[in-house]
C-alpha positions, 0 to 999 in steps of 0.5 A, a space after each residue: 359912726 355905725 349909721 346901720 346902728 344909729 337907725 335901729 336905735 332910732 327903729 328906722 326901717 329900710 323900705 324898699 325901692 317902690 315899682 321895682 326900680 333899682 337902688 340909686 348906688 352907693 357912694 364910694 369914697 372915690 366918687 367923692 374925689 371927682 366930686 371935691 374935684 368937679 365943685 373945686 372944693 380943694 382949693 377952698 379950704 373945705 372938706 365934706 364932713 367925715 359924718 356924711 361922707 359915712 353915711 353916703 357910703 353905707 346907705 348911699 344917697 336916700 330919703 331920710 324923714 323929711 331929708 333927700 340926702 345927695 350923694 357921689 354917683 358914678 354919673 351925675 343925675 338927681 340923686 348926685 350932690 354935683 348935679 345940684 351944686 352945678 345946677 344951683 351955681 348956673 341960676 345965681 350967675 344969671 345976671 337977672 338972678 338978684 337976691 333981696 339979702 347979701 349972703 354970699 350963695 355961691 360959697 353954698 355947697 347944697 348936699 340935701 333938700 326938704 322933702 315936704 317944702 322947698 327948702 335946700 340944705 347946705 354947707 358954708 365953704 368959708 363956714 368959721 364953724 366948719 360942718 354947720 348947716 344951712 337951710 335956705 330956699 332958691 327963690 330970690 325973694 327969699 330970706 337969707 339962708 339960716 343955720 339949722 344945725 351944728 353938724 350932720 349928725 345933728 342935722 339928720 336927727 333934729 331936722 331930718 328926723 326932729 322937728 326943727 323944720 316944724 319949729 320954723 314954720 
Protein backbone atom coordinates (compact mmCIF):
# COMPACT_ATOMS: atom_id res chain seq x y z
CA UNK A 1 0.00 0.00 0.00
CA UNK A 2 1.46 3.76 -0.81
CA UNK A 3 0.81 5.02 2.75
CA UNK A 4 2.43 8.45 1.36
CA UNK A 5 -0.66 8.49 -1.07
CA UNK A 6 -3.18 7.18 1.28
CA UNK A 7 -2.53 10.42 3.70
CA UNK A 8 -2.79 13.02 0.78
CA UNK A 9 -5.87 11.47 -0.45
CA UNK A 10 -7.09 11.77 3.12
CA UNK A 11 -5.26 15.70 3.31
CA UNK A 12 -3.19 14.53 6.15
CA UNK A 13 -0.20 16.43 6.69
CA UNK A 14 3.41 15.68 8.32
CA UNK A 15 4.08 17.80 11.41
CA UNK A 16 6.94 17.77 12.75
CA UNK A 17 8.64 16.75 15.61
CA UNK A 18 7.82 19.42 18.63
CA UNK A 19 11.04 21.03 20.47
CA UNK A 20 13.38 20.06 17.92
CA UNK A 21 13.51 16.55 19.11
CA UNK A 22 14.52 13.99 16.89
CA UNK A 23 12.34 11.72 14.69
CA UNK A 24 11.88 8.32 16.46
CA UNK A 25 13.73 5.98 13.35
CA UNK A 26 12.00 3.90 10.79
CA UNK A 27 11.21 0.70 11.11
CA UNK A 28 13.29 -1.96 8.98
CA UNK A 29 11.99 -5.14 7.95
CA UNK A 30 14.97 -6.40 9.92
CA UNK A 31 14.04 -5.01 13.34
CA UNK A 32 10.87 -6.41 12.53
CA UNK A 33 12.77 -9.83 12.58
CA UNK A 34 14.19 -9.38 16.26
CA UNK A 35 10.76 -8.37 17.13
CA UNK A 36 8.86 -11.84 15.81
CA UNK A 37 11.99 -13.44 17.44
CA UNK A 38 11.97 -11.26 20.79
CA UNK A 39 7.79 -11.84 21.30
CA UNK A 40 8.44 -15.54 19.95
CA UNK A 41 6.01 -14.97 17.35
CA UNK A 42 7.44 -17.59 15.10
CA UNK A 43 6.55 -20.44 16.61
CA UNK A 44 2.70 -19.49 17.03
CA UNK A 45 1.73 -19.49 13.76
CA UNK A 46 1.35 -15.51 13.68
CA UNK A 47 2.88 -12.91 11.38
CA UNK A 48 2.54 -9.34 11.76
CA UNK A 49 -0.02 -7.86 8.80
CA UNK A 50 1.96 -6.91 5.57
CA UNK A 51 -0.38 -3.51 5.89
CA UNK A 52 1.47 -2.32 9.25
CA UNK A 53 4.70 -3.60 8.65
CA UNK A 54 4.64 -0.99 5.26
CA UNK A 55 3.20 1.45 7.07
CA UNK A 56 5.94 1.02 9.95
CA UNK A 57 8.58 1.06 7.45
CA UNK A 58 7.44 4.30 5.45
CA UNK A 59 6.26 6.62 8.34
CA UNK A 60 7.95 4.65 11.13
CA UNK A 61 6.29 4.56 14.38
CA UNK A 62 4.09 8.01 14.82
CA UNK A 63 0.64 9.22 16.06
CA UNK A 64 -1.91 8.96 13.65
CA UNK A 65 -5.65 10.68 14.68
CA UNK A 66 -6.31 9.17 17.57
CA UNK A 67 -3.54 6.07 17.24
CA UNK A 68 0.13 5.94 18.71
CA UNK A 69 1.26 3.45 16.24
CA UNK A 70 4.50 1.11 17.70
CA UNK A 71 7.01 0.07 15.58
CA UNK A 72 10.64 -1.88 15.41
CA UNK A 73 13.18 0.34 16.87
CA UNK A 74 16.75 -0.58 16.73
CA UNK A 75 16.71 -0.35 20.86
CA UNK A 76 13.63 -1.07 22.88
CA UNK A 77 12.09 2.26 24.41
CA UNK A 78 8.24 3.35 24.21
CA UNK A 79 8.04 3.93 20.75
CA UNK A 80 8.97 0.07 19.98
CA UNK A 81 5.95 -2.85 19.78
CA UNK A 82 8.39 -5.11 22.04
CA UNK A 83 8.69 -2.83 25.16
CA UNK A 84 4.82 -2.75 25.26
CA UNK A 85 4.27 -6.58 24.74
CA UNK A 86 6.84 -7.34 27.17
CA UNK A 87 5.78 -4.94 29.46
CA UNK A 88 1.96 -5.62 28.99
CA UNK A 89 3.25 -9.96 29.14
CA UNK A 90 5.04 -9.22 32.77
CA UNK A 91 1.63 -7.58 34.62
CA UNK A 92 -0.86 -10.26 33.44
CA UNK A 93 1.70 -12.99 34.79
CA UNK A 94 1.65 -11.50 38.33
CA UNK A 95 -0.59 -13.87 40.21
CA UNK A 96 -2.37 -10.80 41.73
CA UNK A 97 -3.34 -9.66 38.16
CA UNK A 98 -7.02 -11.44 38.12
CA UNK A 99 -9.48 -10.43 35.30
CA UNK A 100 -12.89 -10.30 35.80
CA UNK A 101 -13.53 -11.90 31.95
CA UNK A 102 -11.82 -15.46 30.22
CA UNK A 103 -10.19 -13.91 27.58
CA UNK A 104 -7.14 -15.51 26.63
CA UNK A 105 -4.53 -11.46 27.07
CA UNK A 106 -1.39 -13.54 27.00
CA UNK A 107 -1.97 -14.56 22.97
CA UNK A 108 -2.60 -10.23 22.58
CA UNK A 109 0.17 -8.72 20.59
CA UNK A 110 -0.34 -4.90 21.49
CA UNK A 111 1.15 -2.57 18.38
CA UNK A 112 -0.79 0.61 19.19
CA UNK A 113 -2.71 2.65 22.06
CA UNK A 114 -5.38 5.36 22.03
CA UNK A 115 -4.14 8.77 22.38
CA UNK A 116 -7.15 10.53 23.88
CA UNK A 117 -8.33 7.36 26.33
CA UNK A 118 -6.59 4.07 27.84
CA UNK A 119 -7.52 2.09 25.55
CA UNK A 120 -4.66 -0.72 23.91
CA UNK A 121 -4.96 -2.01 20.51
CA UNK A 122 -4.01 -5.40 19.54
CA UNK A 123 -3.97 -8.42 17.51
CA UNK A 124 -5.21 -11.96 18.42
CA UNK A 125 -2.27 -14.54 17.67
CA UNK A 126 -4.97 -17.71 17.56
CA UNK A 127 -7.28 -14.89 15.73
CA UNK A 128 -9.62 -17.48 13.04
CA UNK A 129 -9.63 -14.26 11.31
CA UNK A 130 -5.94 -13.36 11.24
CA UNK A 131 -5.14 -9.52 11.22
CA UNK A 132 -8.38 -8.41 13.12
CA UNK A 133 -7.99 -5.82 15.93
CA UNK A 134 -8.82 -5.51 19.33
CA UNK A 135 -9.12 -3.04 21.46
CA UNK A 136 -9.25 -3.60 25.20
CA UNK A 137 -8.08 -1.52 28.41
CA UNK A 138 -5.30 -3.20 30.92
CA UNK A 139 -7.30 -2.36 34.08
CA UNK A 140 -8.52 -5.99 35.62
CA UNK A 141 -11.72 -4.75 35.90
CA UNK A 142 -12.34 -4.08 32.54
CA UNK A 143 -14.61 -5.57 30.04
CA UNK A 144 -13.22 -8.40 27.61
CA UNK A 145 -11.09 -6.65 24.93
CA UNK A 146 -13.53 -6.05 21.63
CA UNK A 147 -13.09 -6.23 17.99
CA UNK A 148 -12.48 -3.02 16.31
CA UNK A 149 -11.69 -3.95 12.92
CA UNK A 150 -11.26 -6.38 10.37
CA UNK A 151 -7.72 -5.45 9.42
CA UNK A 152 -5.12 -2.62 9.67
CA UNK A 153 -5.97 -0.56 7.00
CA UNK A 154 -9.43 -0.50 8.34
CA UNK A 155 -8.18 0.30 11.64
CA UNK A 156 -6.16 3.15 10.63
CA UNK A 157 -9.11 4.80 8.70
CA UNK A 158 -12.38 3.93 10.73
CA UNK A 159 -10.58 4.02 14.45
CA UNK A 160 -7.39 5.60 14.06
CA UNK A 161 -9.09 8.40 11.76
CA UNK A 162 -12.99 7.36 11.94
CA UNK A 163 -15.32 7.58 14.68
CA UNK A 164 -15.55 4.14 15.59
CA UNK A 165 -13.79 4.86 19.10
CA UNK A 166 -16.48 7.90 19.52
CA UNK A 167 -19.38 5.32 18.30
CA UNK A 168 -17.89 3.17 21.69
CA UNK A 169 -18.13 5.41 24.04
Amino acid sequence: MDWFKFLADQQIVEKAVPFGLPAVEKSTAELFQSVATDLSLEGQNFALPETYLSFCCTLGPCNIGRARIFGACGWIHVADVRYHNLRFQHLIQDPGYKVAHSFPLAKLVIFGNDSKEDLWFAWRIDDPNPGSIYCFQEDPLSPPPRKVAADFKEFIEEVALGDVMKEME
